[in-house]
C-alpha positions in Angstrom: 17.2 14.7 23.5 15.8 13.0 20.3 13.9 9.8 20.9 13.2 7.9 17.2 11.1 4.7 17.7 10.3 2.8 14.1 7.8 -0.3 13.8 6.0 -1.9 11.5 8.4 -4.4 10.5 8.0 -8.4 10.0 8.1 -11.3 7.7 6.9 -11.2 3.9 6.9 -13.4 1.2 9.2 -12.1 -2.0 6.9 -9.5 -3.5 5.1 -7.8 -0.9 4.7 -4.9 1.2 5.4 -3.4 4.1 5.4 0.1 5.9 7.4 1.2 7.9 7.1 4.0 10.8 9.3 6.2 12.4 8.0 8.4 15.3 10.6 11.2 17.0 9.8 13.0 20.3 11.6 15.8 21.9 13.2 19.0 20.5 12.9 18.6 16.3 13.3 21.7 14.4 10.2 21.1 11.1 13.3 22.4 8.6 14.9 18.9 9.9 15.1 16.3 7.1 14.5 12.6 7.8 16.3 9.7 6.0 15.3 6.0 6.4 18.4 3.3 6.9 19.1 -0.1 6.9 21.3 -2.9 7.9 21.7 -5.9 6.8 23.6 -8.8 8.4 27.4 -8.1 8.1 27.5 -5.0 6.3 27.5 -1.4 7.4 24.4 0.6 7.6 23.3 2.3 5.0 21.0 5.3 3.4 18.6 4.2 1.4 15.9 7.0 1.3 15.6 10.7 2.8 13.1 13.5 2.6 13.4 17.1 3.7 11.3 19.9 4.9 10.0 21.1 1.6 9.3 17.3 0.6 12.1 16.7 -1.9 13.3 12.8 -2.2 16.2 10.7 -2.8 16.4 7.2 -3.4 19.1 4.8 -3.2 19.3 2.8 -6.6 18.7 -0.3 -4.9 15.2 0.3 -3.6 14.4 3.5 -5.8 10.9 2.8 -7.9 10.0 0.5 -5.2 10.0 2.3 -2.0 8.7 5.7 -1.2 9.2 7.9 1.6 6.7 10.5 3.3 6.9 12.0 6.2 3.5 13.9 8.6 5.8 16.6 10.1 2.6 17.7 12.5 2.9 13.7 13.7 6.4 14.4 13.8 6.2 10.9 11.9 8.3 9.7 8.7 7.0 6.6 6.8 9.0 4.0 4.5 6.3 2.3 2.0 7.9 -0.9 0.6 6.7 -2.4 -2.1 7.9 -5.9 -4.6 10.3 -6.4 -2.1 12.9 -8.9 -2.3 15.1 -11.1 -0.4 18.1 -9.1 -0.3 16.1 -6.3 1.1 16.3 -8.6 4.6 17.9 -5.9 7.3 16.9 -3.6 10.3 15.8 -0.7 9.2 15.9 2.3 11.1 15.7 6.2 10.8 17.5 9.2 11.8 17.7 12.6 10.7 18.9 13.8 7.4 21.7 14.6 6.0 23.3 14.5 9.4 21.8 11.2 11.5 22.7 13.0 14.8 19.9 11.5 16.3 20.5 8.3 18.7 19.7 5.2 16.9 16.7 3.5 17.8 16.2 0.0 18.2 14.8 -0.3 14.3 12.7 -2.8 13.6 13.7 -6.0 11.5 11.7 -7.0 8.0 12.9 -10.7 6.7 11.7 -11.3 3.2 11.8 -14.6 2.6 9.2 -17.7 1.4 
């Protein structure tokens, strides 16, 4: 049994940062790769950056250039550093595993941008 609990979360003005946390306990094979997600109010959840074992990253085009994923796989730990972010980035953001989120959702934790 997988538990993922993300923090780090909040409120920020249009154009500043945030980072996100992600920690997993229980069984998690190190060849597991992790993907950050987010929802936003009304629509479904999405995939907007993953990482795997050997460190290799993809970006959704919305966030790419912007925010950067890293994971401490000894932490068992994946982080979501968000920078210029915007309004429309406004969602709960949560993790998973990657490409497969078999995990159980966690409770994510919300970020509002907004002035």
């Amino acid at each position: 049994q997988v538990q993922l609990v993300e923090s780090g979360g909040g409120l920020v003005q249009p154009g500043g940062s945030l980072r996100l946390s992600c920690v997993a306990s229980g069984s998690i094979f190190s060849a597991t790769g992790r993907g950050w997600y987010r929802q936003a109010p009304g629509k479904q959840r999405e995939l907007i950056a993953s990482i795997t074992s050997s460190g290799a990253t993809m970006y959704a085009a919305s966030v790419k250039g912007r925010f950067t994923i890293s994971r401490d796989s000894a932490k068992n730990t994946v982080y979501l550093q968000m920078n210029s972010l915007k309004p429309e980035d406004t969602a709960g953001y949560y993790c998973n595993m990657y490409p497969t989120a078999w995990a159980s959702w966690g409770q994510g934790t919300q970020v509002t941008v907004s002035s």
